[in-house]
Each structure stands twice: as structure tokens, then as C-alpha cells.
N, C-alpha and C positions, 0 to 999 in steps of 0.2 A: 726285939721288935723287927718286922719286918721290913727293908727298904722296899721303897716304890719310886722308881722313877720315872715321870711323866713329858714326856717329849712335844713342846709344843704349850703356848700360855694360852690358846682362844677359848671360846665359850667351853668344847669340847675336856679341854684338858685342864683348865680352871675348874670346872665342876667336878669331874674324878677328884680331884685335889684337893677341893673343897670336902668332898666326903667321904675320904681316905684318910685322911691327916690326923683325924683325932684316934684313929684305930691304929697306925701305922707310920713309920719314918718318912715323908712325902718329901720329895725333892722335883719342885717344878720347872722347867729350861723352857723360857720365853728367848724363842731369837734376837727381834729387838721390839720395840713400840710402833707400831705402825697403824694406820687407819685403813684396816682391810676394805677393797672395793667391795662394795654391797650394797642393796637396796635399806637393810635396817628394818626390814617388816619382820612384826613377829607375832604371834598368838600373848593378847596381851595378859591369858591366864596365866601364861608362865611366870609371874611375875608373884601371886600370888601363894604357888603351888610350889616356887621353890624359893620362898622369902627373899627377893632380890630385890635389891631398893628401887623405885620408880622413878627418882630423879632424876636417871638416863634416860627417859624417857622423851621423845620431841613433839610427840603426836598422837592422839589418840583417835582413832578413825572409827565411825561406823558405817560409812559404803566405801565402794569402789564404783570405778568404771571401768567396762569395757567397750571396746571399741571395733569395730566389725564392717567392713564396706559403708563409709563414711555415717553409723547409726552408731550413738552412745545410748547404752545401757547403766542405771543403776543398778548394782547389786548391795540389797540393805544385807550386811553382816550381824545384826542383829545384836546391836545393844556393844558400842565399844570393845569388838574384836582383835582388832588389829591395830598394835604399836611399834610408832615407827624409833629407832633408835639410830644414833650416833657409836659404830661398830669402835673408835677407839677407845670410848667412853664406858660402852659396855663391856668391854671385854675387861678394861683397868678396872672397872668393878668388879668383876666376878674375881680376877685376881684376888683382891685386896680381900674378899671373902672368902678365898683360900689359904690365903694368911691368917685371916682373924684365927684360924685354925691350926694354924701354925706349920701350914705346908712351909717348907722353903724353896724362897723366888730367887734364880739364881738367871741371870741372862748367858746366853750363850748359843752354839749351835751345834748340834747332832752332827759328828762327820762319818761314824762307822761304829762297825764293833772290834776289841782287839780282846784278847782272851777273855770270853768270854764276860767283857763290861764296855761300856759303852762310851766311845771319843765324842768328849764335850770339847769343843775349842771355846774359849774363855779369853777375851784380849791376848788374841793370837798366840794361846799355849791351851797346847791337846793335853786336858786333864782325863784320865781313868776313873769312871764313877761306877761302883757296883751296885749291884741291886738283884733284888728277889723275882720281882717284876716288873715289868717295862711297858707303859700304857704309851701308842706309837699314838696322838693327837696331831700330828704333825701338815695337815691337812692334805688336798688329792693330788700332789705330786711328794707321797712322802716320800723321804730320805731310807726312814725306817726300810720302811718297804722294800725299798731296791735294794736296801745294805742282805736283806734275805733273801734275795732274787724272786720272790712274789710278784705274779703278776700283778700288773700295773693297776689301781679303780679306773673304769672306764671312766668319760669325761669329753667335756663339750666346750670349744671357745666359745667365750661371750665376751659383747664389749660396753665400756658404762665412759660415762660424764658427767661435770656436774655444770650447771650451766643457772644462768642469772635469768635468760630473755625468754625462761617456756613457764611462768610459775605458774602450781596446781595448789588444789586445796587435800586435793582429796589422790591417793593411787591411781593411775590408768595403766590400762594393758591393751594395748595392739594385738591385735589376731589376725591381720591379713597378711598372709602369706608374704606379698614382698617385704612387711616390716618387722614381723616377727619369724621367718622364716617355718620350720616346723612347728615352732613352741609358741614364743610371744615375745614382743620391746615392752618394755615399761615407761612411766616416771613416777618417783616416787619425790612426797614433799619433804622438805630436809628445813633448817633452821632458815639459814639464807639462800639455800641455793636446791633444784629440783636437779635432783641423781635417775639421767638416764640412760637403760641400755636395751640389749636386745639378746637374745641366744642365735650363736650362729655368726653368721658373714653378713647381716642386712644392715647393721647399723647406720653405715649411708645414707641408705634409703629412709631410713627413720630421720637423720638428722634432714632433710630436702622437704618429710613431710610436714615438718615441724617448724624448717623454716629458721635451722638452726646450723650455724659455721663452728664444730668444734673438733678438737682431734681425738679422739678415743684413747682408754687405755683398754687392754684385753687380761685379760685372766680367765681360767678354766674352774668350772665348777662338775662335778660328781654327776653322773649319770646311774644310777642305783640297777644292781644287780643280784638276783637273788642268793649266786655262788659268791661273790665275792669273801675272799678270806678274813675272819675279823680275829681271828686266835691264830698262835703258833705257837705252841709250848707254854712257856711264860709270857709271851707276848700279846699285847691284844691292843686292838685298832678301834678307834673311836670317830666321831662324827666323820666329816669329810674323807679323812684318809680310810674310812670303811664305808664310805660310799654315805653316809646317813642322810640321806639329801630324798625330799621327798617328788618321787616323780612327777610330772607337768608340774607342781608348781612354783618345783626349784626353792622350798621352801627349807634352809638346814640350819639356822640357829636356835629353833623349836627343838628337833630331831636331834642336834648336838646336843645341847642339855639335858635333854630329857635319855637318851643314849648313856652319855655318863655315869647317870646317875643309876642308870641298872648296871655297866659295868662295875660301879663301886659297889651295888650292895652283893653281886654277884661272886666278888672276889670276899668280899667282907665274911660273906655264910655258905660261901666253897661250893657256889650254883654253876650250873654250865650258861655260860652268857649268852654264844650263841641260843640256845635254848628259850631263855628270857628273853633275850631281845625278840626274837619271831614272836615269843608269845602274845606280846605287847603290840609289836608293828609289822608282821608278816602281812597280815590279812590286807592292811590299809596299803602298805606299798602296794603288794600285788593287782591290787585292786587300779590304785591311779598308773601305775604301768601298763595297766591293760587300755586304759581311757588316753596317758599319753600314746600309745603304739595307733588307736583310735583316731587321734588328731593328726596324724599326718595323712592321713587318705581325704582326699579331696571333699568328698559328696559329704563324709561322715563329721569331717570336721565343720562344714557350714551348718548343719542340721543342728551339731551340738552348742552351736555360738549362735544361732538365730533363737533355739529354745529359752535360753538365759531369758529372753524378755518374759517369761513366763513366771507367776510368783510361785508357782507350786516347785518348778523346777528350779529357782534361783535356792527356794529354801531346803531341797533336796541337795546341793550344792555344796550350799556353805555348811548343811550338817555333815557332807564327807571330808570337808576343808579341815572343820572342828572334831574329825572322829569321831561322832556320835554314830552311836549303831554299828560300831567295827569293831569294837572290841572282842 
């Protein structure tokens, strides 16, 4: 039987494992347990679509808001779209669903490659682990990545909080240039506490609009490119660390799993994944990279935030949100 080993425990590399493991020797290396910074929204179909249990779930949303030179917009999502999650919760989920399968969960971290297998350090001893293939999950500063001198996924600071004194019911998203910069700030609603941030260097200015004293933390999220490298031989890059992150709306825990799960059936029935994956998601990245490249031009980007009040165009919207009609 074939080894696979999988670099990296999040959504991205939980799901290859998850549907690898029963064809194949799966050996999965989670660094350690951590609550990745995240907003926790996700298309609440996924949940369905790839039998994952709901009990992660914190929220189930049918609008948002946006927010535009001081005018809030509803945007109806149309029937319980959008669920918010707890990213330690979920991701220990999808684990323990890669287990059910009999992946093996082994903690540790990727330091390199030495002939030809790959340095797992393990309570600080570099173990030699072989393998047939090597799925790099490792997210957009992979290790993978550099250990092959591959250029870098491009990628963008962002900064988040979670804070007690701004509570929401529902998503909002900032669009004015000082507070979301090119892209948009957020807040998203969480159990007890509302997680917010922004893309970019404006964060500041978000917490002053809001009326809020908190320190930030930063991490970098994927800027999607169409070159970026997802294969090298036997190697192949999945969610984040291939970039899987969908343009303007910064959305990658959909696009990680769903990503996966072609690179699993891809390897499973000897498909070229590149290939499969454009087939699926070419059109719609291209599509919102044309719209994000769009929003940073002044004129064009007010034009397309003032039309949102329109319903014909809110529901032309959230069907590019949902992928309908892109297929």
C-alpha cells in the first residue's frame, strides 16, 4: 500500500486524509493545537456536502451587512447561507474524521527533507518518515515550499481581535477605504466574543471607528494566483499553501475542503489535479480577481458598493458568492 504523508492537520490536510486513508497508508503531522486566527464563516452547504457534523457550528446567518460612507446595507444570503465556526473546534473535527478512517494523527513539525524523506521533529528528535507522496497542507508560509526553493504564495497582512464592547448579531464588513483599505474590516459574531479585523495596515482606524482599545494580532492570508505551483513531482499543495483562498472575499475554509477533496480523488484515479482543480474553480477565481483588481480603483469601487442596495444586484451577488452559474 501506498504511504501518503500529509503535512499539516487544518481543514485542508484533514480532508485529503480523511479521503486518502481508506485507499492508502495516511500519516497526518499536526504541528500542535492551536485556534487559528479567523473570522469562522463558511458556506453552510459544506457541511452537508461533505457529511461533517454541525455541532461546530456557532451560527447560522441569513444576512449580512455592509457598510459604505456611514449607509448600512442588508444583503439577504438567501435562506441560512453562511455558518460561523470555532476554527479549533472545527478543524479537531475534521481530524478526528480522518481518523475514523484510520489516517494516522501524529504531532510534530516539517523541518526539511534528508534523502529523499521528509524531517519530522517529534519532541525534539528529527525522525525520517518515508512516503510515496507528500500532500504540503502546511498553510501560506509553507515550510514545504521553501524546503524546494518554490516560489513563495503571494499573500497579504491582515490584522484580527476579539473584543467584548462591539457585539453583532449578524457579519459586517467595512468598505471604506480608510477602514478596510483596498479590500474590507470585518466583525464577525462568535460565542462570547465578536472577532475583528481588517486586510492591510488600517486596523487602527477600524478600532477608533468602532470606539474600540484593543492590541491586534497579524497573520498573513493567500492572495490567489493563477501560476502559482500546486504539484512537483510527487508533491502537491493544497488549501492555503496553494494559494486556495478565494479572491475579494478572502473566503478559504470552503475552498480548502473542497480543494482536498479533488486532490484526494485525483491521486486516488491517477487525474492530473491541476487539471481538476481549474476545472471546478478556474472560472470563479478568475472571475472575483477580476472584480477584486476592480475594487481598488476609486470611481469603480463606490459604484459597486452603492449598487449592493439594489435587490436584483444583491441577488446577482450572492449567486457569484454561492457559485451558481460558474460552473
Amino acid at each position: 500500500m501506498k504511504k501518503i504523508l500529509i503535512i499539516g492537520g487544518g481543514p485542508a490536510g484533514a480532508t485529503a486524509a480523511r479521503f486518502l486513508a481508506k485507499d492508502f497508508d495516511v500519516t497526518l503531522i499536526q504541528d500542535r493545537i492551536w485556534d487559528k486566527p479567523c473570522g469562522g464563516g463558511i458556506k453552510s452547504k459544506i457541511f452537508h456536502q461533505f457529511d461533517i457534523p454541525t455541532d461546530t457550528i456557532k451560527h447560522i446567518l441569513k444576512s449580512v451587512i455592509i457598510e459604505y460612507k456611514n449607509k448600512k446595507t442588508k444583503i439577504d444570503l438567501k435562506d441560512k447561507n453562511l455558518a460561523i465556526v470555532l476554527r479549533s473546534e472545527f478543524d479537531k473535527t475534521l481530524r478526528n474524521l480522518a481518523e475514523d478512517n484510520e489516517a494516522k494523527l501524529i504531532y510534530g513539525k516539517f523541518k526539511g527533507f534528508k534523502d529523499k524523506k521528509a524531517v519530522i521533529n517529534i519532541n525534539n528528535e528529527k525522525i525520517l518518515f518515508d512516503y510515496d507522496i507528500l500532500i504540503a497542507a502546511d498553510g501560506v508560509n509553507s515550510t514545504v515550499r521553501k524546503s524546494l526553493n518554490l516560489a513563495p504564495v503571494p499573500k497579504i497582512i491582515t490584522h484580527y481581535a476579539r473584543v467584548e464592547n462591539y457585539p453583532v448579531k449578524t457579519c459586517e464588513f467595512f468598505f471604506d477605504k480608510k477602514l478596510g483599505g483596498d479590500y474590507y474590516a470585518w466583525a464577525f459574531p462568535h460565542k462570547n466574543k465578536t472577532h475583528i479585523g481588517s486586510v492591510g495596515n488600517t486596523f487602527k482606524n477600524l478600532c477608533e471607528y468602532l470606539n474600540i482599545d484593543v492590541k491586534p494580532k497579524g497573520y498573513f492570508i493567500p492572495t490567489w494566483e493563477e501560476n502559482i505551483t500546486i504539484q512537483k513531482d510527487n508533491i502537491y499543495f493544497v488549501g492555503d499553501a496553494a494559494g486556495q483562498v478565494m479572491p475579494l472575499s478572502f473566503e478559504g475554509l470552503y475552498y480548502a475542503i473542497h480543494s482536498a477533496k479533488i486532490l484526494a480523488n485525483a491521486i486516488k484515479n491517477n487525474l492530473d489535479y491541476k487539471g481538476e482543480w481549474d476545472k471546478r474553480f478556474l472560472k470563479e477565481f478568475k472571475l472575483m480577481k477580476k472584480l477584486e483588481n476592480t475594487m481598488k480603483k476609486p470611481f469603480l469601487r463606490d459604484l459597486m458598493i452603492r449598487v449592493q442596495s439594489i435587490k436584483k444586484i444583491q441577488n446577482i451577488s450572492v449567486n457569484m458568492w454561492l457559485g451558481k452559474g460558474l460552473k
